[in-house]
N, C-alpha and C positions, 0 to 999 in steps of 0.2 A: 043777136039773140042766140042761145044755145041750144045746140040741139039736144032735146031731150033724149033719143035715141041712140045717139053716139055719146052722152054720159055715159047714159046707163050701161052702155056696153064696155066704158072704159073702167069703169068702179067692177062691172063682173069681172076683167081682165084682173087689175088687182087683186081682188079677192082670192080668184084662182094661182095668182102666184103667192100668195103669201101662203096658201096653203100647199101649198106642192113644195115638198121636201129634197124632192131628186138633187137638186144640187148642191145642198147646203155642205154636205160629208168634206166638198175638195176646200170648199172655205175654213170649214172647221180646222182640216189639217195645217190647212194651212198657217193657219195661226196656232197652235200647236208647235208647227215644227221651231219657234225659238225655242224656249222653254227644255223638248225634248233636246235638243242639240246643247242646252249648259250639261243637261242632266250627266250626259251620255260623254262629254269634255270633260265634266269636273269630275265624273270616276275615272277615265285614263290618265287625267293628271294628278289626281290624288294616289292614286294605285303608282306609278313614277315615284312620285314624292315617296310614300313609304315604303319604294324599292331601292330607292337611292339612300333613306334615312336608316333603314338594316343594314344594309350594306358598306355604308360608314360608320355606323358603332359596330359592328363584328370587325372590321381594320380597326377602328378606337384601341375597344379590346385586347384582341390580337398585340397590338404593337404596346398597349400598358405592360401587358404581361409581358412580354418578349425582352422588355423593359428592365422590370424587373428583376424578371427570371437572371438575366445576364449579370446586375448585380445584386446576385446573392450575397456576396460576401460584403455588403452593407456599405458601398460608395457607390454612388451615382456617376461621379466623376474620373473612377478608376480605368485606366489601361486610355487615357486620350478620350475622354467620354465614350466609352464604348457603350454603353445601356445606352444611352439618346441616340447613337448611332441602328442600334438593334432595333428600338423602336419603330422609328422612323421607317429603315428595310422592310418591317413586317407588316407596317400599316401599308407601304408602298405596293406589297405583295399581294394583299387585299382588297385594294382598292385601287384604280384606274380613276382618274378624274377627269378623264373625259367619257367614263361609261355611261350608260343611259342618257347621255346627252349634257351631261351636267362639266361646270367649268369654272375655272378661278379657285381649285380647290387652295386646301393648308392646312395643317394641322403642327402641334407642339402636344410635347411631352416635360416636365418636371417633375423634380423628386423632394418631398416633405419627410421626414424624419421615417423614413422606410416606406411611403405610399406613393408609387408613381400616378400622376395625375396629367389626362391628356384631354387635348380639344383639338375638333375637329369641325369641317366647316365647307361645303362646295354653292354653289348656284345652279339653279337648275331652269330654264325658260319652261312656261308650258307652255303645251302645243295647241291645247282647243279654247285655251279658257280666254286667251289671249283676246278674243273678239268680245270678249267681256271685261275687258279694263286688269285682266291677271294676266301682266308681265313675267319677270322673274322672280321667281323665289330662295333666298339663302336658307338651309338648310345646317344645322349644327349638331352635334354631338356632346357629351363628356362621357370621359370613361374615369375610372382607378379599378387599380391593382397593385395588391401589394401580398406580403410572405404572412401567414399567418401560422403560428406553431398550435399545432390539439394540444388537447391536454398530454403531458409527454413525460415517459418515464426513461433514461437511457441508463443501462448499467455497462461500463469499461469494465472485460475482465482482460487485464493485460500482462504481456509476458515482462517480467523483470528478472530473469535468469542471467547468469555472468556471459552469456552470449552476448546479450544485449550493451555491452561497454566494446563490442568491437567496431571496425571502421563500418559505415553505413552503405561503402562505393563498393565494396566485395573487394576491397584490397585485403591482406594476410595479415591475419589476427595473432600475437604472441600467444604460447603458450599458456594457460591459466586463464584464457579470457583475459587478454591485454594487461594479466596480472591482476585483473578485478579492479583497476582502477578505466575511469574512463577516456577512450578516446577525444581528443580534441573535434573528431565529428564522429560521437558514437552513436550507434541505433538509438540507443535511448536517449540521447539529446533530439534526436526525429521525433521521437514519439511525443516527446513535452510537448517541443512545435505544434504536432500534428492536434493532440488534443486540445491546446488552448485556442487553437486557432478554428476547430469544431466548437468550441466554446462561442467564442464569439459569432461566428457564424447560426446558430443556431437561439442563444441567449441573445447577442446584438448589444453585448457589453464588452469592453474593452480590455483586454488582458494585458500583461505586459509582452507580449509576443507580436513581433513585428508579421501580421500578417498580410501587409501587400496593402491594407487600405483600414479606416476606422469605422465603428460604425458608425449610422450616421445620428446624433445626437436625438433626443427624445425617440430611439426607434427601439428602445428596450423592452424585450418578452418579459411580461406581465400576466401570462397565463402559467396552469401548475406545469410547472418546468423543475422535473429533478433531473438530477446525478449521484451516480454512485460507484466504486471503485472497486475492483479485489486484483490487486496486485498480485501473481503467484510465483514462484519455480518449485521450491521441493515442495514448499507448503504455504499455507493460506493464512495472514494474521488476520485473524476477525474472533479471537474471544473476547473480547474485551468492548463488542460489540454486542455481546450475547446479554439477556435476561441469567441472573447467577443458575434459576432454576434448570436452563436448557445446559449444565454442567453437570457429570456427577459429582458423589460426594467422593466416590471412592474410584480409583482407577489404577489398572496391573500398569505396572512395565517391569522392565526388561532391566533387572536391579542387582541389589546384594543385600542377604539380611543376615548380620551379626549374630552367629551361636555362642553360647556360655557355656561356662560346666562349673560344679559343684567343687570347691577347692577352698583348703585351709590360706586366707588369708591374712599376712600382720598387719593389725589393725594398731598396733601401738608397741611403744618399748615400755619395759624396765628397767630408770636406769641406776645406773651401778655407781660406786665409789670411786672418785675423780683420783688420780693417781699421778706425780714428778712421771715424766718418762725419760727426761733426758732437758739437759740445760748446753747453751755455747755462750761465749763470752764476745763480744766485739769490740772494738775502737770507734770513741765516733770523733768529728775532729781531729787537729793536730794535738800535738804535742803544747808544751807550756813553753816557756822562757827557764832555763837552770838559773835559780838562784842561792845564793851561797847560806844556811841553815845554819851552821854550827864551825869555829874555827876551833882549833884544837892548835897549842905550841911545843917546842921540846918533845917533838917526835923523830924520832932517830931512823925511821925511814917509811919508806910505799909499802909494807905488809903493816907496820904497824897502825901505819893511815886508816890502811883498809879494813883494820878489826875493828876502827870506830864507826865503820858505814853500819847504819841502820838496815831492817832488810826491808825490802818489798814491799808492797803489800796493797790490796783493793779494799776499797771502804764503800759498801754495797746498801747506803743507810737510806737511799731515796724509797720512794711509791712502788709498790706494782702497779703497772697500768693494767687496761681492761682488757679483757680477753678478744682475739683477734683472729682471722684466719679457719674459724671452725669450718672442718669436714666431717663428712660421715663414709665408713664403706661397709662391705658385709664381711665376716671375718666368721669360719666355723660356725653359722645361724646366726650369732651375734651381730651386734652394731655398733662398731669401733667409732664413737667420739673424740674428737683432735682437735685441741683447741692451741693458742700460742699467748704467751703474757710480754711485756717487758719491764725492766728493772736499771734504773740508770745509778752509775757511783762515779767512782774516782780510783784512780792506780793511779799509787806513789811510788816514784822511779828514784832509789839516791845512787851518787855516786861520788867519787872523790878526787880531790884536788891539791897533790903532797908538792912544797916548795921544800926540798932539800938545803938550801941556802940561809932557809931560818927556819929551819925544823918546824914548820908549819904544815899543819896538813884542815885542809876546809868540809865539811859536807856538804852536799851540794842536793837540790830537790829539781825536780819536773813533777807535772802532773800531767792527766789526759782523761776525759770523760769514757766511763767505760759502760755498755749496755750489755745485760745477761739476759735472753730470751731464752726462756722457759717450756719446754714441751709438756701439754699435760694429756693425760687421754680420761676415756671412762670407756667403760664395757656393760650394753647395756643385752639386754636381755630378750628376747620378740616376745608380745603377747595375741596368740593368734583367736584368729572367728572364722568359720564357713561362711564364703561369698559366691555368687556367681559372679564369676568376670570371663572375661572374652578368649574364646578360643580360638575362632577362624571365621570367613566369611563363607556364607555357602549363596550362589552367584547364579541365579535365578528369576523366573515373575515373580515378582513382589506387591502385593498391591497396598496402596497406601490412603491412609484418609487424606483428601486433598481440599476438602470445604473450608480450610483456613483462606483458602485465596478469596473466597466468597467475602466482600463487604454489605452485600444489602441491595437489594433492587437489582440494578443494572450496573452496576461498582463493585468492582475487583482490587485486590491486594496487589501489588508487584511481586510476591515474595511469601513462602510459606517455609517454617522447620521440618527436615523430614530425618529420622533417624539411618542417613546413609555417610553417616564423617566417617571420621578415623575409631575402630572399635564399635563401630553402632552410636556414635551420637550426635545428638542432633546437630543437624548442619542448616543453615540458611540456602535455601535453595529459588532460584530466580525465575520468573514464569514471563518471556515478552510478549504473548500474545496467541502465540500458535494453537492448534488443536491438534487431538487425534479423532480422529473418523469413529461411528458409530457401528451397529454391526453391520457386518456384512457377509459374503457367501465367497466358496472357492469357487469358480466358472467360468468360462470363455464365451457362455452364450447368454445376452442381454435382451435376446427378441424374442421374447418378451422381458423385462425387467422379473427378477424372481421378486415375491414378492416378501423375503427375508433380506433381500441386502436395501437396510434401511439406508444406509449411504446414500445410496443411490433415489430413491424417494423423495421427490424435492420437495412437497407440503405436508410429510407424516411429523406432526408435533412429536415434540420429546415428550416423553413422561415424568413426572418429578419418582424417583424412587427406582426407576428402571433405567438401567445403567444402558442396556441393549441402545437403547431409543434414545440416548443422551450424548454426547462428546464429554472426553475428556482435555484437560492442560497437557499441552505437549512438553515435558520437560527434561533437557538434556543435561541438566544436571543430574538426576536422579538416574541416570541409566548407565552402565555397563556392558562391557563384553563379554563372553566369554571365551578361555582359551587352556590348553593345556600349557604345560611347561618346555615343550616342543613350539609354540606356537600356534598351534592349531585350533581354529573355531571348534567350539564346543555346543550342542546343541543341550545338552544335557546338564543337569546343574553340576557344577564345580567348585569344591571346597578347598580351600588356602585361608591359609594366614597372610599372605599379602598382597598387595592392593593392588590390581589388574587394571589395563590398563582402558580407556574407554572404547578403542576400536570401531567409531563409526564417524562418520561426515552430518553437521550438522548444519542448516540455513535458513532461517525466518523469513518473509518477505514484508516488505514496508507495508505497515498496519492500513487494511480496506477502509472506506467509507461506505455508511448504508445511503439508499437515496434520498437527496437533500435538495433543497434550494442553494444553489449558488450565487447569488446576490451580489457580493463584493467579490468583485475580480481576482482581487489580492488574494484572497483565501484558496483559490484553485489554483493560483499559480503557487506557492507556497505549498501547497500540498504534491504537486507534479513533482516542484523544485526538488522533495523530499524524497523520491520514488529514487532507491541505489538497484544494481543491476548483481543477482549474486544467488549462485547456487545451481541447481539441476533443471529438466523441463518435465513437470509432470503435468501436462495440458488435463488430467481429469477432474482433479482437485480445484482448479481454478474454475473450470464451467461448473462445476458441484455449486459451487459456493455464488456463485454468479448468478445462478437460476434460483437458488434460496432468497437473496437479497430483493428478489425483481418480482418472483412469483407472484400474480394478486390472490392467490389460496392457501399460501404456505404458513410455514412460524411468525412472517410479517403483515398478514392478511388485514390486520387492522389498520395497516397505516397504507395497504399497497391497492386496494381491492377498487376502491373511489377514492375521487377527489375531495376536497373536505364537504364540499356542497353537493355530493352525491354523482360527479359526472364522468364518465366514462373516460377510459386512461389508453391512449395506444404505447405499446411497450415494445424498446430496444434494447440488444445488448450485441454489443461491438467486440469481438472477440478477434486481439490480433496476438501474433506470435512470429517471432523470426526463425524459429531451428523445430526438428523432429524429437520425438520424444527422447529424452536423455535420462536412463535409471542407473540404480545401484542399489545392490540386496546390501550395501554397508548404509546406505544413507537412512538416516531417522528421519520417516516421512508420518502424512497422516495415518498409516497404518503400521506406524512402529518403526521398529531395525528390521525391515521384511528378512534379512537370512536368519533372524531368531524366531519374531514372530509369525509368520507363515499365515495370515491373515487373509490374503486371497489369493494364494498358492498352495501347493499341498505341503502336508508337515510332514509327511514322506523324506523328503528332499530338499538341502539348502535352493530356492529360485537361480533361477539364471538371469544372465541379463535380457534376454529373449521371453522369460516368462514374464520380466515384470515390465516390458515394453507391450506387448501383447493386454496383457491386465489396463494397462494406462489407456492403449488407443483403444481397446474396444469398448472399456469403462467410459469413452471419450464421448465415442459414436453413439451410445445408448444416451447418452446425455443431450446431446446436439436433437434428438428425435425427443425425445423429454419435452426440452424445451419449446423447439417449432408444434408441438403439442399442445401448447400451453397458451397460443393464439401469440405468440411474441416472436417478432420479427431479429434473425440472428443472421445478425453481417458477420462477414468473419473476412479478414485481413491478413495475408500471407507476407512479410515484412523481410525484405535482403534477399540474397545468394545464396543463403545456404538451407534453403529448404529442399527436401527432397521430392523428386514425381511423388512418390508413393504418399508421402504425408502431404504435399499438395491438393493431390486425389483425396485423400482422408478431407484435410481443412474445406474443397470445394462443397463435399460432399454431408459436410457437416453444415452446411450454411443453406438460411433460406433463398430459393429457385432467386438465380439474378442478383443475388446480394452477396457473393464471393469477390475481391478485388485482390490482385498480390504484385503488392509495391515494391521497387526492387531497390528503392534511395529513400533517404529521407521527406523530400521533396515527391516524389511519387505517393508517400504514404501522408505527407499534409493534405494535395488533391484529391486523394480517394477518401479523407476524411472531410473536407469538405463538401466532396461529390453527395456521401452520407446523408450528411446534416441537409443540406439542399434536399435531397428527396425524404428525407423526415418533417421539413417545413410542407405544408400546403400551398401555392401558388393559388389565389383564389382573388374575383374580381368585386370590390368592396363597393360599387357602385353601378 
């Protein structure tokens, strides 16, 4: 039987325990602390995990690029796999595979048609989660990288001066610029190299120039990618490049213009009655056969023979032929006409043949064709008129209309008449491409750019009708020296009757390209092939024309400014040169025969060679600041031996901070143009 009172006491026990709280808290925790302890492992080992997954795609990365980077010049497999090698170093550099714990790493890198693509890969244990069934975790990456061109404009302005035909190694160059033929390793054979091979490296299309490796098949720049060219030494071809309108119509030089004078001229004869003036007789042929004519008997001797010879005689019965041999000369004002006839006959020759022994005596005949030319004359008379005709040259500017060369649009003539022949008439005169310069100022100081030497102004449009603001055709035919009969330059005009002599040095350089797509290979190598090496170094005229071409606000703004789809353009211009500025006041440059024209020197004074060296480099320097003005990045290339400190200092100092290089071989200036191109490409990670 149970005790009631020890129930009831046991059910209060209960009760009071279920309600008393105190110790429930260490139960609670206690079951808790699973849960808390995944919580608290699965963020240290996730936090691992995404410290080890950074830190494997940053080496990914890393080593695509480095990848890459190494082969720029568009082989993967060039130099004994050097890029995979690179790779690989730089991801190794990055990455420790046994850091944070982690192990079994490995990674690979290849190359698809210019995109290096890599995979990367370690195992990592974790540390807390392990007691929850989380072993090890592998852990992977992908990366690419590859060369991306911006939208890119490059303009080459390059020296093609008769320097450039000497040896490339600084060996001794003949006199004349190696004769103006090229060296078997001339500079300008380096420079072909050098550019085609910036070609390919940049475009990613295959020239014909053997540059160390190909590019690699489908890896060809497909974004707006130009080129464009200005060849220079004395002067710059790019008219024929021009709109007709940015030509004038009319343009001085440095000429001769034919004076007349008022004079009775014979315009015609009166002629006169034909007159015999005199006749001779000739032989033509031999003689005949003597045949016996007449016998005669009972002649008692040789006298009486011979009183039966018949006499002589010419039978003159044929044609006169037609008049031959006419002359004319002047004779006391007259005009002595002289003409010649012929007349053919026969001369009868007898003679005799006495036989004493039977008183016989014979006549005997020959014949022989005889011709009688006839002299005849006439005297005619002058019938005069008042003409102007030519008295002398007087050897002076001359300016001439020259919009015959204009065909229409952007099309030019080869060739215009200009009244400079023999006497004033018109002569055919040839035009290959050159210019003369616009206006410009006499001065030595560019800083600031004055704002009348239009020359110098790289985006002031020309005006149609304003000559100041226009170029003219450079043309050496139409020009002249002048000189006394001493020989001596003459600044002043000079009148003669005869033809002087031209007294200056003339050199075009191989016709510019504006910026273009170069597409097919073939076409830039052909145009290189075509760059000759010839003439003086006038480094201002080539940047003049260089920064025109490239400008995006100038006379090309329409084509230079955006992309066809509106997108923003980064701009290059490569400016190399092998030698120091080289003038001459005899050479016909963009600013004339500077000892006549005095165009940006004073008229004072013929220039020296010191004036026009100073004009070239300073005109150079204000140009170099122009441009890097213009947001356009300007390399400049110092090319061979034979440059000097001072123009070295000029050429550094002309170039944008860090973009000066001076190559002293050929082989040095293909490097630094590839160095170029490489830092013109983007390096950039495509995934």
């Amino acid at each position: 039987m149970v005790d009631k009172n020890k129930a009831k006491s046991a059910k209060s026990f209960l009760q009071k325990l279920r309600s008393n709280t105190a110790g429930n808290t260490l139960a609670m925790a206690g079951m808790a602390l699973f849960p808390m302890a995944a919580m608290i492992g699965g963020g240290v080992d996730v936090s691992r995990i995404y410290l080890v997954q950074t830190r494997l795609q940053q080496a990914c990365d890393a080593g695509a690029l480095a990848g890459r980077r190494q082969m720029a010049n568009g082989s993967w497999t060039a130099d004994s796999n050097a890029a995979q090698t690179a790779a690989n170093n730089m991801f190794n550099a990055n990455f420790d595979t046994d850091a944070y714990g982690s192990f079994d790493g490995s990674q690979t890198f290849s190359e698809n048609a210019g995109t290096v693509t890599g995979t990367a890969s370690v195992k990592l244990d974790m540390a807390v989660m392990q007691m929850f069934g989380y072993g090890t975790k592998t852990i992977s990456v992908d990366c690419d990288a590859s060369m991306s061109i911006p939208n890119t404009d490059v303009m080459f302005v390059l020296d093609t001066t008769g320097s450039m035909n000497c040896p490339d190694d600084g060996s001794s160059c003949p006199s004349g610029n190696n004769g103006n033929v090229e060296a078997s390793n001339a500079r300008i054979i380096g420079l072909r190299s050098a550019v085609k091979c910036f070609y390919e490296t940049l475009a990613k299309r295959d020239s014909a120039e053997d540059c160390g490796s190909t590019p690699a098949s489908g890896s060809e720049n497909n974004a707006h990618l130009r080129f464009g060219f200005v060849p220079y030494s004395t002067n710059v071809n790019i008219g024929k490049l021009l709109p007709n309108d940015f030509l004038a119509d009319n343009w001085t030089y440095q000429s001769r213009e034919a004076v007349t004078e008022l004079r009775n001229v014979v315009v015609d004869y009166d002629e006169g009655t034909p007159y015999l003036f005199g006749s001779t007789f000739s032989f033509q042929g031999s003689w005949s056969s003597r045949t016996t004519v007449e016998t005669h008997f009972n002649i008692n001797n040789q006298n009486d023979c011979n009183a039966l010879r018949p006499a002589d005689y010419d039978d003159m019965s044929g044609n006169e032929g037609s008049p031959f041999n006419e002359s004319t000369w002047n004779s006391g004002g007259n005009q002595i006409t002289r003409w010649y006839t012929d007349e053919s006959g026969t001369r009868y020759d007898y003679s005799t043949s006495y036989n004493s022994n039977r008183d016989r005596c014979r006549i005997r005949l020959r014949t022989r064709t005889l011709i009688e030319r006839r002299e005849y004359r006439r005297e005619d008379t002058p019938i005069f008129e008042q003409q102007e005709v030519f008295s002398r040259y007087d050897y002076k500017p001359v300016t001439f209309d020259v919009s015959a060369l204009k065909a229409g649009g952007s099309t030019w003539n080869d060739s215009l008449d200009l009244p400079v022949g023999n006497q004033g008439l018109d002569t055919g005169i040839s035009w290959d491409g050159c210019i003369e310069e616009r206006q410009t100022v006499r001065t030595t100081n560019f800083d600031p750019i004055p704002t009348a030497a239009f020359d110098l102004d790289i985006d002031r449009m020309p005006t149609t009708g304003d000559p100041n603001t226009q170029w003219g055709p450079l043309l050496d035919e139409a020009v002249w020296g002048r000189y006394d009969s001493d020989g001596w330059r003459q600044y002043g005009t000079v009148s003669t009757a005869n033809n002087l002599g031209r007294a200056f040095s003339y050199s075009c350089a191989t016709e510019g390209r504006r910026l273009q797509r170069w597409d097919t290979p073939s076409d830039l190598d052909s145009y290189l092939d075509s760059l000759d090496a010839y003439g003086r170094t006038y480094h201002d005229i080539g940047l003049i024309w260089g920064a025109r071409f490239l400008s995006p606000t100038g006379i090309f703004a329409a084509d230079n400014a955006a992309t066809a789809n509106g997108g923003t353009i980064d701009r290059h211009m490569i400016f190399m040169t092998d030698g120091d500025t080289v003038t001459s006041s005899t050479e016909y440059t963009a600013y004339g025969v500077e000892w006549y024209d005095r165009r940006r020197t004073s008229t004072g004074s013929a220039p020296s060679g010191n004036d026009l060296t100073t004009q070239v480099n300073e005109r150079f320097l204000a140009m170099c600041e122009a441009i890097k003005n213009q947001n356009i990045t300007l390399w400049v290339v110092s090319y061979g031996t034979g440059v000097s400190s001072t123009s070295r200092t000029n050429l550094q100092t002309c170039a944008t901070s860090g973009k000066f290089f001076n190559a002293s071989n050929g082989a040095q200036l293909l490097d630094d143009f590839r160095t170029i191109a490489n830092d013109i490409s983007q390096l950039r990670l495509t995934n």
